[in-house]
Residue, then its C-alpha position, 0 to 999 in steps of 0.5 A: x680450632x674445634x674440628x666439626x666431627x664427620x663421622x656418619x653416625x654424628x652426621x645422621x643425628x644432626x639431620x634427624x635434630x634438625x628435622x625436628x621443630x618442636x621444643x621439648x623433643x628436641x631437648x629430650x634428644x640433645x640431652x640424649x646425645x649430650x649423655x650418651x657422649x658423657x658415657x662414651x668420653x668415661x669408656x674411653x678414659x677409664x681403664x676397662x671395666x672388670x665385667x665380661x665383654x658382654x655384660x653391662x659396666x660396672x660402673x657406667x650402665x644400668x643402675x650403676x654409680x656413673x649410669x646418670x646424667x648427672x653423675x657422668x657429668x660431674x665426673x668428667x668434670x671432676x677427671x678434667x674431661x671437660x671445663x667448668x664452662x661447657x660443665x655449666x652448659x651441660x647442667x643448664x641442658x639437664x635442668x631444661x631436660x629434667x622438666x621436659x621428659x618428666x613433666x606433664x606440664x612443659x612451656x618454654x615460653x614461661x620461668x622456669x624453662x624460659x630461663x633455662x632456656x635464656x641461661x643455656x643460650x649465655x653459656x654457649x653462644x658466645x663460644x667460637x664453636x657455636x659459630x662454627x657450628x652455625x656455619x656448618x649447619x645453617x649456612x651463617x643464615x640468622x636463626x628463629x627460636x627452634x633453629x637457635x635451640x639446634x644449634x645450641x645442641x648441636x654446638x654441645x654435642x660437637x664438642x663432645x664429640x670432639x673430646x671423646x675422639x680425643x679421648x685416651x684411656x689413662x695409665x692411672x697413677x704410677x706411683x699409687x699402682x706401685x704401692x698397691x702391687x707391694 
């Protein structure tokens, strides 16, 4: 069973999501959150980076080869971090935040976003944490569009944030770290 995260931090992002009613922003935010979860699951499992404490990291921040959305997903992917199913979640929310922080023109009622939207909704309303994110957030009531969309999010970002808790630095590869001290 997935533990709904009840740290104040997760608590005070959900309510200011679920303040929202308009589309593009809270798209724009979930994926905020989704990446900034991505970021925290890699800190977490990478062995610490080189840099001084108060520089940025090597690898995950500014114009770094992990600092994208798109990166950072792949590589928890990639590391087992997550499954290919919450993967293909995370990429429908990119292509929706894509278009939704970039262009000028945004509907989500008309193809392409529509169908983000639709796909979107097939990879994460069948998982059991959506219902329990459901329950949790909207009292088990039925959803409109917009209260659909939160949940969605918050289902997403529930779920990372239940990874990154449980998240442990690795060891690296023994054998390789052998090899490489000789």
């Amino acid at each position: 069973m997935i533990r709904i995260p009840t740290c104040e931090s997760f608590d005070a992002f959900a309510e200011d999501l679920l303040e929202e009613r308009n589309v593009r922003p809270l798209i724009i935010v979930g994926a905020s959150k989704v990446d900034q979860l991505l970021f925290e699951i890699l800190a977490s499992y990478l062995l610490p980076k080189l840099a001084k404490d108060k520089d940025s990291d090597e690898l995950l921040e500014g114009d770094k080869p992990l600092s994208t959305f798109s990166a950072r997903t792949k590589m928890c992917y990639r590391l087992g971090l997550i499954d290919k199913t919450l993967y293909t979640a995370i990429e429908k929310l990119r292509a929706l935040r894509n278009p939704s922080a970039h262009s000028i023109a945004f509907d989500h009622g008309k193809s392409p976003i529509r169908d983000h939207l639709a796909d979107l909704r097939k990879q994460v309303a069948i998982r059991a944490s959506f219902t329990f994110t459901k329950q949790r957030y909207f009292d088990n009531a039925p959803l409109n569009a917009i209260e659909e969309l939160q949940c969605l999010l918050l289902t997403l970002c529930v779920l990372l944030e239940a990874i990154r808790e449980k998240t442990t630095a690795t060891i690296g590869s023994k054998a390789a770290l052998k090899i490489a001290s000789k």
